[in-house]
N, C-alpha and C positions, 0 to 999 in steps of 0.2 A: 184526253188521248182515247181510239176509239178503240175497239176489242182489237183488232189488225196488229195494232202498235202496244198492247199490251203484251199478246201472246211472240210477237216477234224480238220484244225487250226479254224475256224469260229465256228463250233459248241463248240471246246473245250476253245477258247475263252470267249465263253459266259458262258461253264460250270463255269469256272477258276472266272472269275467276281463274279457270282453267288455265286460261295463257300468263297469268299473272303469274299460277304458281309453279309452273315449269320451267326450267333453263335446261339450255343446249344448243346448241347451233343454228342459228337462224333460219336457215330453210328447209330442214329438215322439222324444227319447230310449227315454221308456219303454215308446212307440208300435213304435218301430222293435223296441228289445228285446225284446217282447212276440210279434212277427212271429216274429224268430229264435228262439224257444224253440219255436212251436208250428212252425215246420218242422223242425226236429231230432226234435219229438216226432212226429212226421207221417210224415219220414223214417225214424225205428225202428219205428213201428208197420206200417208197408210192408213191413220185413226182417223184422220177428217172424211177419207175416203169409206168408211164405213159407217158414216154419220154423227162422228163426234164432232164436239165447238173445237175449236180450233184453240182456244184457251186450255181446255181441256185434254187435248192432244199432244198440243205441247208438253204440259205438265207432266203427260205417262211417259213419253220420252224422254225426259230427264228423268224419273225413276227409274224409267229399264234403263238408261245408260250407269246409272250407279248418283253417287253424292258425287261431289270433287274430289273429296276427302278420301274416296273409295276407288275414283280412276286416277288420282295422282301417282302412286308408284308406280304401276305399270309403266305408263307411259313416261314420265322419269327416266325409271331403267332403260327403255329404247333412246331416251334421249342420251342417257350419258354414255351408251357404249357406243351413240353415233360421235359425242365429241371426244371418247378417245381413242376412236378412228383418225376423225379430225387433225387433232393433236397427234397422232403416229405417224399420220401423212405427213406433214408437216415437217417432223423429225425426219422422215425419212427421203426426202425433199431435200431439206438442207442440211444435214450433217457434213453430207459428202461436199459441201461447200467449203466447209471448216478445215475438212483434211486440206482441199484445193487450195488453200488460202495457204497455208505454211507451205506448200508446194510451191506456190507463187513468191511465197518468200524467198524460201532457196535460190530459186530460178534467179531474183533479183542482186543477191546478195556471190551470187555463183564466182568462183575466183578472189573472193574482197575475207578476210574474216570479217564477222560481225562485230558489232560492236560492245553488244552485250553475250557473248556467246555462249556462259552457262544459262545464263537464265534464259534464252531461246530454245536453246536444244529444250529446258525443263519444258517451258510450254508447250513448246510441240508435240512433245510424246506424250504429257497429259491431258493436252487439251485433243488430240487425234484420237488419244484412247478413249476417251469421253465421247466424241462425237460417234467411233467406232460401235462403240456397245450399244449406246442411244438409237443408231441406224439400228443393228439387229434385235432390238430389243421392241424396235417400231415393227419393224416386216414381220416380226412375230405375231405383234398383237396385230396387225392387220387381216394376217389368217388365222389365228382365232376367234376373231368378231368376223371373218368373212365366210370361206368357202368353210371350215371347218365348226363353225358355228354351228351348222344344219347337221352336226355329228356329236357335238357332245357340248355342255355348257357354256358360256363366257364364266370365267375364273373371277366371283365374287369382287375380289380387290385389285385387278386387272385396269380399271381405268386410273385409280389413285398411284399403281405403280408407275403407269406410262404419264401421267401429269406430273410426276417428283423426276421422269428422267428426262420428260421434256423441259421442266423448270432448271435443270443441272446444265443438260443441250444447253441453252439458250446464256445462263451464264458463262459457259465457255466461250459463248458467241460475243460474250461481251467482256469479254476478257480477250480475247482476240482482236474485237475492236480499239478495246485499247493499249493495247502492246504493237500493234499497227502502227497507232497515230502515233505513238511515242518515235518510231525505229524510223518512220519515213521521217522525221522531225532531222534525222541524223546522220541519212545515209544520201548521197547523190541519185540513187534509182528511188527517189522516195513516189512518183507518178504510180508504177507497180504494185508497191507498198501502200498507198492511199487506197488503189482499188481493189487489194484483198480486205484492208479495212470497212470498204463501205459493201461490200460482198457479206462482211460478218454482221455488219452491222445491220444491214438488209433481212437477215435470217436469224437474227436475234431478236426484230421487230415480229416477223411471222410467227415465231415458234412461242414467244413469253406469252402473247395474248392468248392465246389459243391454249396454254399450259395451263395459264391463269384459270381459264374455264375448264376446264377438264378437274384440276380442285376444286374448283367451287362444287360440278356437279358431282363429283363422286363422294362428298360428305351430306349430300342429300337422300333423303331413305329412297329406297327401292323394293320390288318383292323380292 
């Protein structure tokens, strides 16, 4: 391999570790990585520019940029309060699905009692009040990691709280989807009832992945 291909393995080396050890949101991830490569290449093209080997150039610009071990939290931290961003968007996207969905029930069910009628009414008011809190609980953290950010802190355990309410969100959503499938199994307007099922079911898909990760990164160190 000739010096070219030695010095240009070192930087992408260190990209390669670097992308290994962070999680969060993919484009924001590849966004950020994408940054660090072209300052490293930025930073050696500077020292070549003043007559260094380009081996050696390389090499100072992994130094000034820190170990991996030394830029992982930082940029960690930007990664996990972009995915409980993510993860708030999300919730706050589809909760109001959830409430819609036992709306749609009503609607369907309108004039008939139901057939289960304690244990509807129970769901509704729990699983609405879930989705309820989960929405404002999102648009909260949304303007704390956004406009208010540039004011005062992100709250330490702020993304682990919005991943435990988007993982609650999302089992409502799946408990919706199956108090669905059961009611339309029973009722003559079950067409109605099928598509507030695949509504939850839709937004139960969105919100668990995205929740998923949002634990995963917020048990990850940060500064």
């Amino acid at each position: 391999m000739n010096a070219t291909g030695r010095q240009t393995d070192l930087i992408e080396d260190y990209v390669a570790a670097l992308t290994a050890a962070l999680h969060g949101p993919a484009r924001v991830k590849a966004r950020m990585i994408e940054e660090i490569r072209d300052g490293l290449a930025d930073t050696a093209a500077a020292h070549t520019g003043e007559g260094m080997p380009y081996h050696r150039a390389a090499h100072q610009a992994v130094q000034e940029f820190g170990t991996v071990e030394e830029l992982v939290p930082s940029c960690q931290q930007e990664l996990t309060i972009a995915q409980a961003r993510h993860t708030a968007r999300a919730v706050a996207l589809t909760a109001p699905f959830l409430i819609a969905c036992w709306y749609l029930a009503q609607a369907a069910d309108h004039g008939h009692a139901w057939l289960l009628p304690r244990t509807a009414q129970l769901l509704a008011v729990h699983l609405t009040g879930v989705a309820t809190v989960a929405a404002l609980l999102a648009a909260a953290t949304l303007a704390a990691t956004g406009a208010l950010a540039r004011r005062m802190p992100t709250p330490h355990r702020l993304p682990l709280v919005v991943a435990w309410a988007g993982t609650t969100a999302s089992a409502a959503m799946a408990v919706t989807t199956l108090a669905f499938a059961t009611v339309s199994a029973l009722t003559t307007n079950w067409p109605l009832l099928a598509f507030a099922g695949t509504l939850a079911a839709a937004s139960h898909a969105a919100v668990a992945a995205s929740a998923r990760a949002c634990r995963r990164c917020s048990r990850l160190p940060t500064t």
